[in-house]
KOLNUNU-109997 format. One record per residue (C-alpha): residue number from 0; residue in three letters; chain; y, x, z. Coordinates in nm, 2 decimals, padded with zeros to 4 digits, always signed. Each point is the difference from the previous one (the first is absolute). Layout:
<atoms>
@nr:NUM	rest:Ala	kette:A	c2:Y	c1:X	c3:Z;
...
</atoms>
This chain:
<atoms>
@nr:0	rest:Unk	kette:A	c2:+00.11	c1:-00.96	c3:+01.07;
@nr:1	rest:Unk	kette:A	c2:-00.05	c1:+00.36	c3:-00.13;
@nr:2	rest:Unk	kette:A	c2:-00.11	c1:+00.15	c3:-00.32;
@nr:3	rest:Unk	kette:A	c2:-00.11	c1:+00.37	c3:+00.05;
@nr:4	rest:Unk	kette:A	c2:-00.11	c1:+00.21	c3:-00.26;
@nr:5	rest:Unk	kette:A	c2:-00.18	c1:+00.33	c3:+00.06;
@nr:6	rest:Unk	kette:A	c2:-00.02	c1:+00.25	c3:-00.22;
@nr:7	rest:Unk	kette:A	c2:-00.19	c1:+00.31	c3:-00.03;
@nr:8	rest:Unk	kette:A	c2:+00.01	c1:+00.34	c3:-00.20;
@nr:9	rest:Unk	kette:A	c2:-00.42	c1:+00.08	c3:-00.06;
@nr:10	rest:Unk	kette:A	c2:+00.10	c1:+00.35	c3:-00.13;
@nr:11	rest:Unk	kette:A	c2:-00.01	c1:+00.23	c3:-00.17;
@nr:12	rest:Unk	kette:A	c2:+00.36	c1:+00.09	c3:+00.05;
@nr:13	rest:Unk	kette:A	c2:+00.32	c1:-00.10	c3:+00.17;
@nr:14	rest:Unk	kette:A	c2:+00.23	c1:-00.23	c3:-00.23;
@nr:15	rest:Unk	kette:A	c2:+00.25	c1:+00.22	c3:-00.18;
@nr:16	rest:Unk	kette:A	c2:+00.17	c1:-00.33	c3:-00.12;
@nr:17	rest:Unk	kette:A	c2:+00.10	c1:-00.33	c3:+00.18;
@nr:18	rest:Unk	kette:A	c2:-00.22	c1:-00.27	c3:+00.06;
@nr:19	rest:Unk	kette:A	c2:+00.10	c1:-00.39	c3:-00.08;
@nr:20	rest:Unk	kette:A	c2:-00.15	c1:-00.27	c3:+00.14;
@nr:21	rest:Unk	kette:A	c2:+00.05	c1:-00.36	c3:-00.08;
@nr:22	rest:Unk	kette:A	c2:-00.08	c1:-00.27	c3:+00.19;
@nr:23	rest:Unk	kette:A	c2:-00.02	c1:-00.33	c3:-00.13;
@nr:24	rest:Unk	kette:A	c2:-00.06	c1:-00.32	c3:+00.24;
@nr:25	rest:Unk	kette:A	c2:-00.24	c1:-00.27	c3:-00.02;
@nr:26	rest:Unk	kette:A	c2:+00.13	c1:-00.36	c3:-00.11;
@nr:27	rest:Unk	kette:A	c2:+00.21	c1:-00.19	c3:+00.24;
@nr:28	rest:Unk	kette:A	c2:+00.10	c1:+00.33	c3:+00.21;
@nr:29	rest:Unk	kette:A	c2:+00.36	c1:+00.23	c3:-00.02;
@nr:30	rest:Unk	kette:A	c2:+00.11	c1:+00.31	c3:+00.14;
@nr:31	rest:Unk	kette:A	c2:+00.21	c1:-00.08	c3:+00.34;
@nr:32	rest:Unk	kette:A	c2:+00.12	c1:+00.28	c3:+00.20;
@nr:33	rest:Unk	kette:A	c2:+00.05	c1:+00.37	c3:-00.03;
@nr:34	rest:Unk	kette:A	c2:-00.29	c1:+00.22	c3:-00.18;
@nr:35	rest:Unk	kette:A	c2:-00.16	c1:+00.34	c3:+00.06;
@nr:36	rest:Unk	kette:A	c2:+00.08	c1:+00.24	c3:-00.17;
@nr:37	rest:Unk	kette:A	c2:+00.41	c1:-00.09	c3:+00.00;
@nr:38	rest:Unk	kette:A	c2:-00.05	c1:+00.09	c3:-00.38;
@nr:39	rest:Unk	kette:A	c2:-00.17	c1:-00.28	c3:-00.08;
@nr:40	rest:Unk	kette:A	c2:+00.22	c1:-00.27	c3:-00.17;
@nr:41	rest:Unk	kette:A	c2:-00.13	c1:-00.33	c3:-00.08;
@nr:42	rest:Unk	kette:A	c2:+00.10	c1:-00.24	c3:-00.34;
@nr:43	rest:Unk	kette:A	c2:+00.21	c1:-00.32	c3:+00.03;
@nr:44	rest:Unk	kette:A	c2:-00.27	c1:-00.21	c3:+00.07;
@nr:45	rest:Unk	kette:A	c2:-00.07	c1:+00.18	c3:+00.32;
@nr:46	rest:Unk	kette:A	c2:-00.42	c1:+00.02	c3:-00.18;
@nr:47	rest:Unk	kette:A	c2:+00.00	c1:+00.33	c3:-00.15;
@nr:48	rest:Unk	kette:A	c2:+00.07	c1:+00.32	c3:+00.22;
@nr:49	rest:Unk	kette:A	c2:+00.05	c1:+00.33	c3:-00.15;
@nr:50	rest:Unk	kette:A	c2:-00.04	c1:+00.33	c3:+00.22;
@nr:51	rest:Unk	kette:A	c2:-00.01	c1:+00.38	c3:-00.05;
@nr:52	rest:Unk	kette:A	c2:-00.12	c1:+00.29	c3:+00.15;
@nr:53	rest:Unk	kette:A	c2:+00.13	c1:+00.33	c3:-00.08;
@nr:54	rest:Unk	kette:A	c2:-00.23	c1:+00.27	c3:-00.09;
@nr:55	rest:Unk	kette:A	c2:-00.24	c1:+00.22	c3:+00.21;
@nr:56	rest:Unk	kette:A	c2:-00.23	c1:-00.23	c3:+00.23;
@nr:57	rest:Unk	kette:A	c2:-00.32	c1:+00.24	c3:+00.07;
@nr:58	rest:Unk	kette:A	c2:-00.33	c1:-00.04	c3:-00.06;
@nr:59	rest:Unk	kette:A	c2:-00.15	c1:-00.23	c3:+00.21;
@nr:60	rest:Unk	kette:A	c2:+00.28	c1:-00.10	c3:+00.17;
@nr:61	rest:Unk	kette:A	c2:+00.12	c1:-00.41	c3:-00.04;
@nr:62	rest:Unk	kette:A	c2:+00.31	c1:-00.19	c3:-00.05;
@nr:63	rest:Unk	kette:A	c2:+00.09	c1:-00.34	c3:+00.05;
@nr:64	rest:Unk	kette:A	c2:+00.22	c1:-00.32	c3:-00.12;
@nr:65	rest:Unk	kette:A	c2:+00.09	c1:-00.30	c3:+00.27;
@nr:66	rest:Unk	kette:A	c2:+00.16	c1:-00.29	c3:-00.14;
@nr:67	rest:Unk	kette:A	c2:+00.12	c1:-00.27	c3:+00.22;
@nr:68	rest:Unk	kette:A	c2:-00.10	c1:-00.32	c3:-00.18;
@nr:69	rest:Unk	kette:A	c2:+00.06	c1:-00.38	c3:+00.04;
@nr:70	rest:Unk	kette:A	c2:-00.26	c1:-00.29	c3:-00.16;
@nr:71	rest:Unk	kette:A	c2:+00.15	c1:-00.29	c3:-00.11;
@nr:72	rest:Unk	kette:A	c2:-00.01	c1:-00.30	c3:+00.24;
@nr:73	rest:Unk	kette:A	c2:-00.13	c1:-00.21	c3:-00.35;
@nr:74	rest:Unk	kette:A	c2:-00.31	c1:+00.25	c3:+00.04;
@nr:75	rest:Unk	kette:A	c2:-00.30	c1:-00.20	c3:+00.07;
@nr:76	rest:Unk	kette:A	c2:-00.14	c1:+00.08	c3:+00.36;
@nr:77	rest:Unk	kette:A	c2:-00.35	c1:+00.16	c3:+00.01;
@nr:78	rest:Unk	kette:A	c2:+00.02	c1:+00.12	c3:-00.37;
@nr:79	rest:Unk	kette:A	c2:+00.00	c1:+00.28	c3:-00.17;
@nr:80	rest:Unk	kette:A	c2:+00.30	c1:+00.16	c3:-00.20;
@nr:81	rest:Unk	kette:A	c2:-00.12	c1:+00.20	c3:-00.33;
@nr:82	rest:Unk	kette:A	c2:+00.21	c1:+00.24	c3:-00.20;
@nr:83	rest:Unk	kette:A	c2:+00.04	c1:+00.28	c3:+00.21;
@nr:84	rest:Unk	kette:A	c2:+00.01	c1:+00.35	c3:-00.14;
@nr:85	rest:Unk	kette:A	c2:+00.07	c1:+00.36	c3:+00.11;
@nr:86	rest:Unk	kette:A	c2:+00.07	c1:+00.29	c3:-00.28;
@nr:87	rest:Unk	kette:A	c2:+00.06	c1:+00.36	c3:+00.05;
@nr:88	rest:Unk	kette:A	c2:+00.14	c1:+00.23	c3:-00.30;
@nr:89	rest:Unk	kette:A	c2:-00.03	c1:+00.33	c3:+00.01;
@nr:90	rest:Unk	kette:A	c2:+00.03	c1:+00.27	c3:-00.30;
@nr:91	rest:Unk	kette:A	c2:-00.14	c1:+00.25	c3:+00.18;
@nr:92	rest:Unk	kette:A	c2:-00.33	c1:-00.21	c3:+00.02;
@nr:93	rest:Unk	kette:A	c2:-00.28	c1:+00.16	c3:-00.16;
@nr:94	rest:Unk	kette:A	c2:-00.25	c1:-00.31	c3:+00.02;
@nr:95	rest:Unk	kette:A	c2:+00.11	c1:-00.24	c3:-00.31;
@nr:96	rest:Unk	kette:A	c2:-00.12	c1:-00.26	c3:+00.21;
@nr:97	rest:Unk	kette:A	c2:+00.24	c1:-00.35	c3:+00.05;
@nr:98	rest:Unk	kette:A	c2:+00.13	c1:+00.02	c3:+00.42;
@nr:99	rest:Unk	kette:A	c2:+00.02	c1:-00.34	c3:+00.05;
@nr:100	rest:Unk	kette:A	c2:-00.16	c1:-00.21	c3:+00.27;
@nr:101	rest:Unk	kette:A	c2:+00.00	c1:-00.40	c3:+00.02;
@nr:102	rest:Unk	kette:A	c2:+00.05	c1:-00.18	c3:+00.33;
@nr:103	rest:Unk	kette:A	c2:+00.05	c1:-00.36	c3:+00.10;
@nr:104	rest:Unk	kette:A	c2:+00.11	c1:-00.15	c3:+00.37;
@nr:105	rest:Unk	kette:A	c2:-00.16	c1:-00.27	c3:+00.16;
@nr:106	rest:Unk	kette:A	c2:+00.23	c1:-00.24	c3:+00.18;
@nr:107	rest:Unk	kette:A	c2:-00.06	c1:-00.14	c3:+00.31;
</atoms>
């Protein structure tokens, strides 16, 4: 399977500073394969990816994180796998608010 995260600059200027983005996976899934960006780097556990983007994506213009990802064969079918999270850091950001969005994947 494949974990994709889009992300998006609303405005109201280009990044002057890199964006991070970390991905962390749901319970009983790991990181399996090469990721896009090639900076991303993932921890020893293979559950926590780390990527960054250098400065300047434009205003209204997207980026995106693919992750190659593997659940557990102790997963229970037809379930759904909580704990998913994706954060993006910037210090450029002028909104204060958190960037962090919570997903799960359902199993077949």
């Amino acid at each position: 399977m494949t974990v994709r995260a889009l992300l998006a600059n609303h405005g109201p200027d280009r990044t002057a500073s890199p964006l991070t983005v970390t991905v962390v996976l749901p319970e009983n899934t790991t990181a399996a394969g090469s990721f896009f960006p090639g900076t991303c780097l993932a921890d020893s556990a293979g559950v926590t990816i780390t990527c960054t983007f250098p400065a300047g994506l434009g205003v209204h213009r997207t980026a995106v994180v693919i992750i190659p990802a593997r659940i557990s064969a102790s997963a229970p079918p037809s379930s759904r796998l909580d704990g998913g999270k994706v954060t993006v850091a910037n210090t450029d950001d002028p909104d204060a608010k958190v960037r962090t969005v919570k997903f799960a994947i359902r199993t077949a």
